[in-house]
MDTraj code that builds the backbone (N, CA, C; nanometers):
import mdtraj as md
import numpy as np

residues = "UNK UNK UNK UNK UNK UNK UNK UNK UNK UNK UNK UNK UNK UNK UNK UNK UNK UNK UNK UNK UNK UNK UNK UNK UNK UNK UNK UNK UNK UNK UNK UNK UNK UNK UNK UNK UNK UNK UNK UNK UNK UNK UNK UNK UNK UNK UNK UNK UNK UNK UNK UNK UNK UNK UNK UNK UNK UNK UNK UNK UNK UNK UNK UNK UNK UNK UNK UNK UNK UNK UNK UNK UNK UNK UNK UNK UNK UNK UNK UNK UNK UNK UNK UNK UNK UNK UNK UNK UNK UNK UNK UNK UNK UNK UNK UNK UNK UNK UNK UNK UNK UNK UNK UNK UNK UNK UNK UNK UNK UNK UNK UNK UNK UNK UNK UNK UNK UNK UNK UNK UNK UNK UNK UNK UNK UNK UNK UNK UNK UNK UNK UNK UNK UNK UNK UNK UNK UNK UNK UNK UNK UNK UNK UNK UNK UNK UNK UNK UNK UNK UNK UNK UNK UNK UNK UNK UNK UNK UNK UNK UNK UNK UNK UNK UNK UNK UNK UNK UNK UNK UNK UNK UNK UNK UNK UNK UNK UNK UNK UNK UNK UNK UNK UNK UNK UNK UNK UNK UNK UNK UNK UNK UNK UNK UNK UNK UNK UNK UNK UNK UNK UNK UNK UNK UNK".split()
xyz = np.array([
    [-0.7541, 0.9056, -0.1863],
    [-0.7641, 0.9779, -0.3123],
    [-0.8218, 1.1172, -0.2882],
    [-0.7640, 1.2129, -0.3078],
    [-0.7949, 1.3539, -0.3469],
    [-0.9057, 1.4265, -0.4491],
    [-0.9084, 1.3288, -0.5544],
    [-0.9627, 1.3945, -0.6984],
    [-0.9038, 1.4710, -0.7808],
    [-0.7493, 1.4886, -0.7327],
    [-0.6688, 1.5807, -0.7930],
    [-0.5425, 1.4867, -0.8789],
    [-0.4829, 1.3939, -0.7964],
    [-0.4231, 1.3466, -0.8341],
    [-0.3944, 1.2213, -0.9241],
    [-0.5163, 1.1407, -0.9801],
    [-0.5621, 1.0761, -1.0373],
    [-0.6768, 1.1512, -1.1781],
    [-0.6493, 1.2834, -1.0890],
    [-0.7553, 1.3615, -1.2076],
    [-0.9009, 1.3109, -1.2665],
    [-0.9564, 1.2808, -1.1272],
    [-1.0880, 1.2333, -1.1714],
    [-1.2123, 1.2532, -1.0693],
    [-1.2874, 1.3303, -1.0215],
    [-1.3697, 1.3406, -0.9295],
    [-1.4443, 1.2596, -0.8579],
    [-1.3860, 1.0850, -0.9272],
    [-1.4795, 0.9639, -0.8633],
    [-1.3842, 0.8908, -0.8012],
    [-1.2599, 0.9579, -0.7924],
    [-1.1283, 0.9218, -0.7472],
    [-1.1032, 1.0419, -0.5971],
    [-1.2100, 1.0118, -0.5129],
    [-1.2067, 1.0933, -0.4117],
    [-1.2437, 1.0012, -0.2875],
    [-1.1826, 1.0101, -0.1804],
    [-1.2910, 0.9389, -0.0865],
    [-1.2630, 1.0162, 0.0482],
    [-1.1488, 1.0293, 0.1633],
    [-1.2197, 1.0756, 0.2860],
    [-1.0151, 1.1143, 0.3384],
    [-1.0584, 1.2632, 0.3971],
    [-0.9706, 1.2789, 0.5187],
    [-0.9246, 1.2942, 0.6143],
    [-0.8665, 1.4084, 0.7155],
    [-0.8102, 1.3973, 0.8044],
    [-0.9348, 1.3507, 0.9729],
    [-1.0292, 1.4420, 0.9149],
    [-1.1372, 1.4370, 1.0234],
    [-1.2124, 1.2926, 1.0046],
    [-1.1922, 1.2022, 0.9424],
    [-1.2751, 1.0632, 0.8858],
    [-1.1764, 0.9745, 0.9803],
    [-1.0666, 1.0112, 0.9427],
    [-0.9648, 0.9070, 1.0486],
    [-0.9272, 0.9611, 1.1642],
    [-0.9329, 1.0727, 1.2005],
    [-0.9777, 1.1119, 1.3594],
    [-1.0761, 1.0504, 1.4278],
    [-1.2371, 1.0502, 1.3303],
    [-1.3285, 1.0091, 1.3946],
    [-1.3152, 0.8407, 1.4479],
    [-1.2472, 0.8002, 1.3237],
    [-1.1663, 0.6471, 1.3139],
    [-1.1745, 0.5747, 1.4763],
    [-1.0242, 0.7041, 1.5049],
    [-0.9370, 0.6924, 1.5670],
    [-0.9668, 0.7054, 1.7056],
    [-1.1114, 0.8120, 1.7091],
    [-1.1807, 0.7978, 1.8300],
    [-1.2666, 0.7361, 1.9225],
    [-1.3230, 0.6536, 1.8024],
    [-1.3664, 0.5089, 1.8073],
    [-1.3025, 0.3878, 1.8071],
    [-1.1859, 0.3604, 1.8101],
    [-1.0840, 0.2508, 1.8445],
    [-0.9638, 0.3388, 1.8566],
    [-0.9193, 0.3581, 2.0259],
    [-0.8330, 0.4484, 2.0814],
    [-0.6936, 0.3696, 2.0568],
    [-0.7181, 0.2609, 2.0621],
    [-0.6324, 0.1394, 2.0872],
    [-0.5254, 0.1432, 1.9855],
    [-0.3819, 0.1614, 2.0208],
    [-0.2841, 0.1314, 1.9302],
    [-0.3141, 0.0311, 1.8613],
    [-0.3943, -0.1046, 1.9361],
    [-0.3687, -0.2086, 1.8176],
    [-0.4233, -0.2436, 1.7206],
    [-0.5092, -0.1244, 1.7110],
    [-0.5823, -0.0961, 1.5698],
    [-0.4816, -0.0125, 1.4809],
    [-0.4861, -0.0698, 1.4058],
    [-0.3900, -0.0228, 1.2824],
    [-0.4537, 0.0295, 1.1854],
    [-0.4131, 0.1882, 1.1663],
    [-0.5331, 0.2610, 1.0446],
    [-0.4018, 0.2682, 0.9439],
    [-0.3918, 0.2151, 0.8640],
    [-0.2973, 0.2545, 0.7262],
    [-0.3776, 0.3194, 0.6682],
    [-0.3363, 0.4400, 0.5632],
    [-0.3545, 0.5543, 0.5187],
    [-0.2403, 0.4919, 0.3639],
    [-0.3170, 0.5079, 0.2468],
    [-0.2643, 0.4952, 0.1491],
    [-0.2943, 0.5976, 0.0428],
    [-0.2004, 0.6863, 0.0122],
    [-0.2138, 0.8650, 0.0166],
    [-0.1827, 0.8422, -0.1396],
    [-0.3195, 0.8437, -0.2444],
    [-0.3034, 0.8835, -0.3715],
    [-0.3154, 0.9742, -0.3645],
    [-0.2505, 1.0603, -0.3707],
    [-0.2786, 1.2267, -0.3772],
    [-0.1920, 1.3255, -0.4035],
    [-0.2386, 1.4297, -0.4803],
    [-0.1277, 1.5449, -0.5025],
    [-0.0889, 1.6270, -0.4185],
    [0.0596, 1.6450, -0.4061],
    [0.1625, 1.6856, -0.2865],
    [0.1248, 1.6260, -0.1402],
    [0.1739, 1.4870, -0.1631],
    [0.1819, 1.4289, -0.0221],
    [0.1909, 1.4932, 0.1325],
    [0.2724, 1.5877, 0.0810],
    [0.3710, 1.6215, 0.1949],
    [0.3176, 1.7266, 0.2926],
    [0.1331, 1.7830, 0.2160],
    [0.0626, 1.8674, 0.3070],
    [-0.0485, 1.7885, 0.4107],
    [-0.0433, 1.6388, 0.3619],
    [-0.1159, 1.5838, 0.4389],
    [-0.0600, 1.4439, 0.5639],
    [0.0300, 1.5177, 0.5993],
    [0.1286, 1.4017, 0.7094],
    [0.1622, 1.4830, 0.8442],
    [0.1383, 1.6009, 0.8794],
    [0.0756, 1.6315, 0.9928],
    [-0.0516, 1.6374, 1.0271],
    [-0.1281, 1.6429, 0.9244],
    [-0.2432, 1.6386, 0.9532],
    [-0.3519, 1.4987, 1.0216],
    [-0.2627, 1.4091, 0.9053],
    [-0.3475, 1.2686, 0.9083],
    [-0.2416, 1.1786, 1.0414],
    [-0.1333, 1.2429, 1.0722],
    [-0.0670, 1.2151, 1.1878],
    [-0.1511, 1.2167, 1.3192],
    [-0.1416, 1.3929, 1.3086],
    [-0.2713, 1.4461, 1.4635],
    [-0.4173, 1.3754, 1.4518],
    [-0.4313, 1.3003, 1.3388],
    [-0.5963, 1.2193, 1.3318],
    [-0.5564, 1.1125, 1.3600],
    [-0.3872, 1.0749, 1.4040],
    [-0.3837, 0.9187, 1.4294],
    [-0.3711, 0.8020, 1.3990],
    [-0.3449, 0.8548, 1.2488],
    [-0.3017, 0.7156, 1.1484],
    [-0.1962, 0.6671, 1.2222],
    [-0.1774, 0.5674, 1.1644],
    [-0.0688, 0.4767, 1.1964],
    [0.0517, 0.4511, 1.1152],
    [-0.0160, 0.4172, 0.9814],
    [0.1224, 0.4267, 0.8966],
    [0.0522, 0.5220, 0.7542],
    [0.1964, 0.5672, 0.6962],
    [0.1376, 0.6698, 0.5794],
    [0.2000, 0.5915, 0.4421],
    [0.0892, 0.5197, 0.3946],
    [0.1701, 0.4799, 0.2753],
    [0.1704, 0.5852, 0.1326],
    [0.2901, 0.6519, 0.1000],
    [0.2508, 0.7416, -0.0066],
    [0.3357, 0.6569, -0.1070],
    [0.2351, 0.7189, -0.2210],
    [0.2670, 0.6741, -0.3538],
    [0.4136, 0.7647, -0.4546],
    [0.5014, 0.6679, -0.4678],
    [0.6359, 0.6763, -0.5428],
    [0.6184, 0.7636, -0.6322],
    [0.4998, 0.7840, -0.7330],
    [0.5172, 0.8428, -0.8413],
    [0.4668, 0.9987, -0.8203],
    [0.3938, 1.0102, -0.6931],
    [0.3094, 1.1469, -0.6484],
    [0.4472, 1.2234, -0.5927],
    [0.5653, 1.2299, -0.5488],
    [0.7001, 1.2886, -0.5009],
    [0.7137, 1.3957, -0.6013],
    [0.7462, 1.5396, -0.5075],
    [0.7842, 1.6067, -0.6160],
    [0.9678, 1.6052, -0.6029],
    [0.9701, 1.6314, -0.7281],
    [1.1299, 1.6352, -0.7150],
    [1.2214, 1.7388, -0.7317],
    [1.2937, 1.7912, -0.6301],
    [1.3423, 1.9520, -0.6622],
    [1.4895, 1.9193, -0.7360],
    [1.4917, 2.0461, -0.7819],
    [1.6440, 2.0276, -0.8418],
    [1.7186, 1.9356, -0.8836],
    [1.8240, 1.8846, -0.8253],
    [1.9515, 1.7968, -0.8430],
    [1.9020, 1.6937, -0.8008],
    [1.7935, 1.6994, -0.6887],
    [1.7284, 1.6147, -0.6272],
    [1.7164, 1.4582, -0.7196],
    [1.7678, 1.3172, -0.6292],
    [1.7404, 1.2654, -0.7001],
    [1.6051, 1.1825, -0.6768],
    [1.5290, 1.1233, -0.7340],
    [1.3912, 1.0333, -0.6844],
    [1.3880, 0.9876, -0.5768],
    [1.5404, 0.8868, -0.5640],
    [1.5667, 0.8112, -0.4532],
    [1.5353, 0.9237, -0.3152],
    [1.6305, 1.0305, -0.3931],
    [1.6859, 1.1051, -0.2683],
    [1.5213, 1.1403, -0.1813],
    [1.4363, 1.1970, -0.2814],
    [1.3011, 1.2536, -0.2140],
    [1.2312, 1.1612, -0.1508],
    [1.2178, 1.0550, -0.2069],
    [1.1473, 0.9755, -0.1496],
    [1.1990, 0.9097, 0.0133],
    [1.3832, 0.9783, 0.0525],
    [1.4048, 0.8881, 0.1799],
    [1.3702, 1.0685, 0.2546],
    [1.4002, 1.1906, 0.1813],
    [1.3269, 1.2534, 0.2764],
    [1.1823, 1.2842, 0.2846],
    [1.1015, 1.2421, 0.2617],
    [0.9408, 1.1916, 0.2595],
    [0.9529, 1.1155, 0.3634],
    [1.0209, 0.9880, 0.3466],
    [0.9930, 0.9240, 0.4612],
    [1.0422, 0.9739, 0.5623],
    [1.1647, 1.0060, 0.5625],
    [1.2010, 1.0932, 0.7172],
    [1.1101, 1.1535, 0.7837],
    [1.0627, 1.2491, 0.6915],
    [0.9254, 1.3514, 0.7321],
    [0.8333, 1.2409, 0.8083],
    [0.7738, 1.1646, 0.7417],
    [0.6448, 1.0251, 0.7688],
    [0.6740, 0.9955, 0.9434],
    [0.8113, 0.9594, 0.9325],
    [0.8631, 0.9259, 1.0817],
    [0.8326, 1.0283, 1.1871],
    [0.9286, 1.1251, 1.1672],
    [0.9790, 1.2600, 1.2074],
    [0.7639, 1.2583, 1.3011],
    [0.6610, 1.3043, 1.1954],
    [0.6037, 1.2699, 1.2647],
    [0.4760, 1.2295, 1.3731],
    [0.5754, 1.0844, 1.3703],
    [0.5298, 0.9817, 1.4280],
    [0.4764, 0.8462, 1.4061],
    [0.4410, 0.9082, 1.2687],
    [0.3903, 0.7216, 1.1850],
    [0.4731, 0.6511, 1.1470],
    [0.4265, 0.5321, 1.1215],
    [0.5429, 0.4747, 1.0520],
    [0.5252, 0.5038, 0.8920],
    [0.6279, 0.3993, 0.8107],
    [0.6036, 0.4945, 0.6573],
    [0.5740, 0.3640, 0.6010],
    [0.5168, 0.3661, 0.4429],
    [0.5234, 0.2301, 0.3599],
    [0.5204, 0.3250, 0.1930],
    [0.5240, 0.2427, 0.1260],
    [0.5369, 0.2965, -0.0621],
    [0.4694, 0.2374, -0.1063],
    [0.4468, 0.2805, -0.1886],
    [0.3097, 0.2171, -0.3082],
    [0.3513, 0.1959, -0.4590],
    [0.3972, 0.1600, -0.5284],
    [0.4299, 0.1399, -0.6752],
    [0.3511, 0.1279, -0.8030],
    [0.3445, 0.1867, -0.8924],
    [0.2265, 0.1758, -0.9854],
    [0.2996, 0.0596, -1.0435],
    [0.2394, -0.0127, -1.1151],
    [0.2415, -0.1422, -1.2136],
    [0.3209, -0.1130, -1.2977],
    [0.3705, 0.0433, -1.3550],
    [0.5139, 0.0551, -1.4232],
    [0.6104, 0.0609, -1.3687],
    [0.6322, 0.0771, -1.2281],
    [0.7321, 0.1324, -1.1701],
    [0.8639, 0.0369, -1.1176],
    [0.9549, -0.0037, -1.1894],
    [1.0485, -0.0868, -1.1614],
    [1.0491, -0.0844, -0.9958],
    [1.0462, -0.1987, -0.9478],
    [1.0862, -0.2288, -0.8077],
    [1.2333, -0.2008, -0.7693],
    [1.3231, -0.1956, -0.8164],
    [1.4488, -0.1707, -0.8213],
    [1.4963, -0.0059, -0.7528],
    [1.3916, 0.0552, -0.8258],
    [1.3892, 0.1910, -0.7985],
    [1.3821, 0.2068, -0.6905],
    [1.3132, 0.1428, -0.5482],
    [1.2925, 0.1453, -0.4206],
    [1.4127, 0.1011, -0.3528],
    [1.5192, 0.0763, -0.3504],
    [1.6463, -0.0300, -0.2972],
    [1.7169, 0.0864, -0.2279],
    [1.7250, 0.2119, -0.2791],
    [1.7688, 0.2859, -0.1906],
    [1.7088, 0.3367, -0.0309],
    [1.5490, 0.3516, -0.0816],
    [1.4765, 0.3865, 0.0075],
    [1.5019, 0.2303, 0.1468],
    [1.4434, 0.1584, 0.0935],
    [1.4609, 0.0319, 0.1634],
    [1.5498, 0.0367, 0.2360],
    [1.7026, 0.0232, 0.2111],
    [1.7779, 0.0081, 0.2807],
    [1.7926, 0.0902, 0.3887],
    [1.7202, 0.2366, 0.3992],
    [1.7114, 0.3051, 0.5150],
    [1.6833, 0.2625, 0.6481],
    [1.5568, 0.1874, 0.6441],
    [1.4828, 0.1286, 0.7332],
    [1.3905, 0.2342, 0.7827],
    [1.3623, 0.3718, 0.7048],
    [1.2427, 0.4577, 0.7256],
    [1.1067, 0.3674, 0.6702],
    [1.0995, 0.2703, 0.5631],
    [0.9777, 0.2129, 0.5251],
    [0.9771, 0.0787, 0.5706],
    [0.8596, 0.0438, 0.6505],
    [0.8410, -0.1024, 0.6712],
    [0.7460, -0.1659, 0.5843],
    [0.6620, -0.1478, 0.4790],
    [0.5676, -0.2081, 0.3966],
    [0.5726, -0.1399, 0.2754],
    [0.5677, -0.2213, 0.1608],
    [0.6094, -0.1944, 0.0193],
    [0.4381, -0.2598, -0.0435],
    [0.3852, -0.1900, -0.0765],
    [0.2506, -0.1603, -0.1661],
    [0.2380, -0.2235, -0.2994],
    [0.2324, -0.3058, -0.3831],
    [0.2585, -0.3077, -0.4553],
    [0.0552, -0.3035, -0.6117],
    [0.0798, -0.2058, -0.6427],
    [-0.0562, -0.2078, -0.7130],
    [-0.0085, -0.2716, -0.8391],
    [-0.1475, -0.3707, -0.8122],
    [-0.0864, -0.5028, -0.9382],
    [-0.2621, -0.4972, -1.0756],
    [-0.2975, -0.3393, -1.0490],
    [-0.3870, -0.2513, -1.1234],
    [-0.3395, -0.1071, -1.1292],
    [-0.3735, -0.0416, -1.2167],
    [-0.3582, 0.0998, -1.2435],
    [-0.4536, 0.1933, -1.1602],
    [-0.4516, 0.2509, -1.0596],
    [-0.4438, 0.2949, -0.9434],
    [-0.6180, 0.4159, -0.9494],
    [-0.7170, 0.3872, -0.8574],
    [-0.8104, 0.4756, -0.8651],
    [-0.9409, 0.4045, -0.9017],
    [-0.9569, 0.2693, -0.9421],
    [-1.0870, 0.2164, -0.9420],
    [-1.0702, 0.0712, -0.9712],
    [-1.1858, 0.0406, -0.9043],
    [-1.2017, -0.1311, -0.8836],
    [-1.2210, -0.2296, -0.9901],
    [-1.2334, -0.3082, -0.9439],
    [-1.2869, -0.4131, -1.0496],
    [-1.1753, -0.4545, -1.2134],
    [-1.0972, -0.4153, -1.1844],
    [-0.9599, -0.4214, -1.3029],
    [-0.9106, -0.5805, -1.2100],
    [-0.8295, -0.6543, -1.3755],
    [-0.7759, -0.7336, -1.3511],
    [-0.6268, -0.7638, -1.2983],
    [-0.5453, -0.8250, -1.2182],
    [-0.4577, -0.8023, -1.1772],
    [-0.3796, -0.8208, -1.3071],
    [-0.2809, -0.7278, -1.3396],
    [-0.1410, -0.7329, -1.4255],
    [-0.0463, -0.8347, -1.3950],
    [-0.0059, -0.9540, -1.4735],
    [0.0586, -1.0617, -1.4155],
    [0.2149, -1.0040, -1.3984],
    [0.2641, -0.9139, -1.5141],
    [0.3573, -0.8734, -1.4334],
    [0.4102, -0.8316, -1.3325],
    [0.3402, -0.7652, -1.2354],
    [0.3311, -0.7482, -1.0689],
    [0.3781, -0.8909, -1.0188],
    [0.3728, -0.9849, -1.0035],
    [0.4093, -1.0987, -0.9740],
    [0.5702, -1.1169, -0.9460],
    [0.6027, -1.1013, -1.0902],
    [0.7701, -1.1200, -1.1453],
    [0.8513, -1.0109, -1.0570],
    [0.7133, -0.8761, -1.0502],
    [0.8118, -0.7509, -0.9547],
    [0.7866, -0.7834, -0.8050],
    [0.6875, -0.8496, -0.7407],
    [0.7097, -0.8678, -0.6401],
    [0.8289, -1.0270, -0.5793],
    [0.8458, -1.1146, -0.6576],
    [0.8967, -1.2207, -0.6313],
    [1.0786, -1.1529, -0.6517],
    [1.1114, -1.0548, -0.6852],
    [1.2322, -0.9852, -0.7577],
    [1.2374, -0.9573, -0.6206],
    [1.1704, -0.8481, -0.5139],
    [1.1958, -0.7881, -0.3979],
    [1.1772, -0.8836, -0.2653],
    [1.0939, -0.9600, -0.3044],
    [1.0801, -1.0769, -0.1929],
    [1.2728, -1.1652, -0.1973],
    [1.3154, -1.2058, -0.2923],
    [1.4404, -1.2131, -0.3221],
    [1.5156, -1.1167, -0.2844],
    [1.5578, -1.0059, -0.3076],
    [1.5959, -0.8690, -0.2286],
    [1.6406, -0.9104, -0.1241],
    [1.5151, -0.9119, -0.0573],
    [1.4766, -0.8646, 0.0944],
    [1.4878, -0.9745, 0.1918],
    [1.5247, -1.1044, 0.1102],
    [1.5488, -1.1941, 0.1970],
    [1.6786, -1.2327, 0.2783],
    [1.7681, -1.2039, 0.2355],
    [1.9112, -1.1839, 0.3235],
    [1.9231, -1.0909, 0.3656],
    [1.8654, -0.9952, 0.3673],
    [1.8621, -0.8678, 0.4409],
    [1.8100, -0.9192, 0.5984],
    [1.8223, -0.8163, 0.6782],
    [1.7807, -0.8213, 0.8302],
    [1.6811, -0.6936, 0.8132],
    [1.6134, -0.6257, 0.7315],
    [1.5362, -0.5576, 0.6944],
    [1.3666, -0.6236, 0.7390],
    [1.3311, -0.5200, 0.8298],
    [1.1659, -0.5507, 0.8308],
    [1.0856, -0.5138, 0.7477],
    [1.0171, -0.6018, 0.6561],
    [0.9605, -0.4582, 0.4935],
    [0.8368, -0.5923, 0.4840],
    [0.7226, -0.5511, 0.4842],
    [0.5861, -0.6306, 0.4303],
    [0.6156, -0.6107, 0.3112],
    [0.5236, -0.6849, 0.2151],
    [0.4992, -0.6794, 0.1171],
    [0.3768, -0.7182, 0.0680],
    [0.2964, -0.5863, 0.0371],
    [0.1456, -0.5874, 0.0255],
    [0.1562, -0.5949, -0.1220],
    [0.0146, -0.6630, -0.2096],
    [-0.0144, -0.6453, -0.2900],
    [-0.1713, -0.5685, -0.3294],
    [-0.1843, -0.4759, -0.3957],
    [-0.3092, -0.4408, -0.4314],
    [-0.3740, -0.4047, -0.5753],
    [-0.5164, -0.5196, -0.5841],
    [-0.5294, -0.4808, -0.6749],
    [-0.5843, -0.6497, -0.7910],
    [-0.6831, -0.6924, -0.8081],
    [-0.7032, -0.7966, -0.8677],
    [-0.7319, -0.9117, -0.7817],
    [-0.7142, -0.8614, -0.6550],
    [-0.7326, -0.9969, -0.5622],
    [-0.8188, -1.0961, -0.5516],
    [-0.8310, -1.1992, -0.5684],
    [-0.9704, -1.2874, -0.5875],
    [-0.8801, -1.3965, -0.5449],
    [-0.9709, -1.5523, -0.5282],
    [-0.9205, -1.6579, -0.4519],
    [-0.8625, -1.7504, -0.5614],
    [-0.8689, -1.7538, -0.6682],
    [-0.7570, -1.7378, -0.7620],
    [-0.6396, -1.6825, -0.7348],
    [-0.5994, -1.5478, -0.7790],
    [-0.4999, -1.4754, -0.7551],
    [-0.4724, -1.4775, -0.6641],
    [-0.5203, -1.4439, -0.5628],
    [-0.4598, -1.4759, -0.3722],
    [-0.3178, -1.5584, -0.3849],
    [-0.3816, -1.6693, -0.3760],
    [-0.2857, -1.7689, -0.3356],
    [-0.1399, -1.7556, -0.4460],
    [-0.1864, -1.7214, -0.5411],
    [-0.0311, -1.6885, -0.6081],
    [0.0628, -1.5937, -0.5857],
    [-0.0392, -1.4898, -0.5571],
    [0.0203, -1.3318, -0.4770],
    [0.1329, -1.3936, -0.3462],
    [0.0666, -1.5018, -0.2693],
    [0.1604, -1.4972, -0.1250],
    [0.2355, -1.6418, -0.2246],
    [0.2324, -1.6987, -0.2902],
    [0.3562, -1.7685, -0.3360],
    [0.4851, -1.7486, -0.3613],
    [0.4048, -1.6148, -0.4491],
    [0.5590, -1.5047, -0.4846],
    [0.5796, -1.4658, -0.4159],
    [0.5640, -1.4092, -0.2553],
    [0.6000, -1.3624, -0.1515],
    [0.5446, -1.2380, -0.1097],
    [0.3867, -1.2381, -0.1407],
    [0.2965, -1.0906, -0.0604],
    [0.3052, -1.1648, 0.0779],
    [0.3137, -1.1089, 0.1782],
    [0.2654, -1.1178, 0.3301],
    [0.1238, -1.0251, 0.3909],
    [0.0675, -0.9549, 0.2570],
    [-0.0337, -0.8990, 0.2623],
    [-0.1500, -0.8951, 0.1714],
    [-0.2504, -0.9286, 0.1519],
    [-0.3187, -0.9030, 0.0404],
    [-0.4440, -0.8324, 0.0609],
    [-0.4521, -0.7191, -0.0345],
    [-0.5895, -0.6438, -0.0450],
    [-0.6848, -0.6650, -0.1200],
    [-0.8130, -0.7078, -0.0777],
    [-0.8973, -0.6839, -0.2149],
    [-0.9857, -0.6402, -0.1695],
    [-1.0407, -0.5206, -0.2775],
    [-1.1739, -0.5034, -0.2642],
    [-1.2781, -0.5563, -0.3475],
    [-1.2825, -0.5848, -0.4573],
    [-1.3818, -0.5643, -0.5253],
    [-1.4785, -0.7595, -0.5492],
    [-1.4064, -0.8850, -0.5348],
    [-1.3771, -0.9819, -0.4794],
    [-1.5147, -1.0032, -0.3798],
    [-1.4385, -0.9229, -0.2707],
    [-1.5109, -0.9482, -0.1290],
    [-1.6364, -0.8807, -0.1024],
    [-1.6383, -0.7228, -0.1914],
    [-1.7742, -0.6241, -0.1520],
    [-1.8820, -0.6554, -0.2532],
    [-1.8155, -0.7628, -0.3584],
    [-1.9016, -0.7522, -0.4816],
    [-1.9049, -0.8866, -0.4938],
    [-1.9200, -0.9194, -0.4204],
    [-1.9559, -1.0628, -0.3891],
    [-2.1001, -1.1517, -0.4044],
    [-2.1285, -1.1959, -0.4725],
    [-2.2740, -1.2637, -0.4854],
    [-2.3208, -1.3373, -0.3948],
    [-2.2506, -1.3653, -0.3131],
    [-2.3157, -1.4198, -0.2049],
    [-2.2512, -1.3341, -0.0533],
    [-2.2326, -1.2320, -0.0916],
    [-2.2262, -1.1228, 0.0328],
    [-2.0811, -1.1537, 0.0720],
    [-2.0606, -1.0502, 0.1488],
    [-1.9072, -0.9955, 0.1940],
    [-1.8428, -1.1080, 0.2936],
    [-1.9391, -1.1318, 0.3901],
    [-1.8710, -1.3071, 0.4816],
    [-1.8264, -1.3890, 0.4042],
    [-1.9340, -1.4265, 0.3188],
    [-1.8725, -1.5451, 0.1989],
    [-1.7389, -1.5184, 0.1260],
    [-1.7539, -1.4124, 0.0740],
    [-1.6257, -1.3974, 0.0230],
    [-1.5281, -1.4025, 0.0748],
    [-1.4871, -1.3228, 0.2149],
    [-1.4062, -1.3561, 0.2853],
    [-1.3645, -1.4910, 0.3479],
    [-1.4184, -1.5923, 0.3467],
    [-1.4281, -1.6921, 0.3962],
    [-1.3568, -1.8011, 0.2566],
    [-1.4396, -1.7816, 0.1372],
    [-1.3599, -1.8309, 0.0210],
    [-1.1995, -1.7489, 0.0159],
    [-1.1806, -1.6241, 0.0073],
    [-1.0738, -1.6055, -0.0415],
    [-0.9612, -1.6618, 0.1108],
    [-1.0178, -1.6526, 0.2094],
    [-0.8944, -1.6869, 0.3536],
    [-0.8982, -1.8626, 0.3126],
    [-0.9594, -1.9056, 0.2575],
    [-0.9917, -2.0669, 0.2287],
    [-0.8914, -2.1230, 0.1732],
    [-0.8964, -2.0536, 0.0667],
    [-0.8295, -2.0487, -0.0665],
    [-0.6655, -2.0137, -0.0536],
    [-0.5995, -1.9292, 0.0301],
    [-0.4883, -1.8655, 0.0255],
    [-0.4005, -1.9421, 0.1371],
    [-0.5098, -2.0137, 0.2849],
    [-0.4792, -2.0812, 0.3613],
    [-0.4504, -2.2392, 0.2694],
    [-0.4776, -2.2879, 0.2096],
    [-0.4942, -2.4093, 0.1226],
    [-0.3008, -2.3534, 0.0096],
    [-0.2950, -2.2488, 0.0032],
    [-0.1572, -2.1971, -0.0785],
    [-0.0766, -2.1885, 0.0522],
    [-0.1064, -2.1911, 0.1431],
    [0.0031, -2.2245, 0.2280],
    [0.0300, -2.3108, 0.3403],
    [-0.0636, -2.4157, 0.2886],
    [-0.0399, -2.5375, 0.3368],
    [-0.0551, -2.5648, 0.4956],
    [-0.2174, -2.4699, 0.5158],
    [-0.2431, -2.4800, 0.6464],
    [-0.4282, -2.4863, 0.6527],
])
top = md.Topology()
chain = top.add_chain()
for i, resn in enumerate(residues, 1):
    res = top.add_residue(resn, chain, resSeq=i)
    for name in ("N", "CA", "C"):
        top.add_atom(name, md.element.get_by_symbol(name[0]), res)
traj = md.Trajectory(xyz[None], top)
């Protein structure tokens, strides 16, 4: 978050030199720094957060500017080109209005391997997950399944050991939470330990 693009100054947190420093402290490819870019004009911060070493750039669908004739689809597959071009890999982020459908062009490129899905309105914690997110992720999990397409499917946003396990029913292969695990009454291990409990028990292991 910027503070610009969410238009709110508590909607800020850290850049290019934060994930350099990251990056200098676990040199190791197999640390994976995803970068999930709420921010206004994406497109000045993907050499930058590249040369700091991210790994993948997930930018948000609705932050694209769109020139001319240009169509949504169209910007968003050259965004990702750019993302590639270079060197990261790319992923998308969807606000809770944003028809999943709208992404099918991008997808089929094979410039994005992870699809974001915010199942809250984007910029602060502690919101409940929107059950419609569900219906839009189980729609693309369907998609994407006869495809030979590599595409995660993250969810963010409401996560708790409740919701967990329904999130990967409908077909997340990823789940984020913060607010769950840091705000936890019996501290951040515990939580983690209930919600991996809980989601392992939804998939029958």
């Amino acid at each position: 978050f910027d503070g610009v693009y969410l238009k709110s100054p508590k909607a800020f947190t850290f850049g290019p030199p934060v994930v350099a420093s990251i990056r200098k402290a676990f040199p190791s490819d197999d640390v994976v720094i995803d970068l999930h870019m709420c921010v206004d004009r994406p497109r000045r911060f993907v050499e930058p957060m590249a040369e700091a070493g991210a790994t993948r750039f997930i930018f948000a669908w609705e932050s694209l500017d769109v020139a001319g004739d240009q169509t949504w689809a169209q910007a968003a597959i050259e965004f990702a080109q750019t993302v590639v071009n270079a060197g990261m890999r790319c992923g998308v982020s969807i606000n809770p209005s944003t028809p999943v459908e709208w992404l099918y062009p991008l997808l089929r490129t094979g410039l994005v391997d992870l699809v974001d899905f915010l199942a809250v309105e984007p910029g602060f914690g502690g919101q409940q997950m929107k059950e419609a997110c569900l219906e839009k992720l189980r729609r693309l999990e369907k998609w994407r399944r006869p495809t030979d397409l590599d595409i995660a499917i993250m969810i963010d946003g409401g996560i708790n050991k409740e919701t967990g396990p329904r999130a990967l029913e409908a077909g997340a292969d990823i789940l984020v939470a913060g607010t769950f695990l840091f705000g936890h009454k019996e501290g951040l291990a515990f939580g983690v330990k209930e919600l991996m409990s809980s989601t392992n028990s939804a998939q029958g292991s």
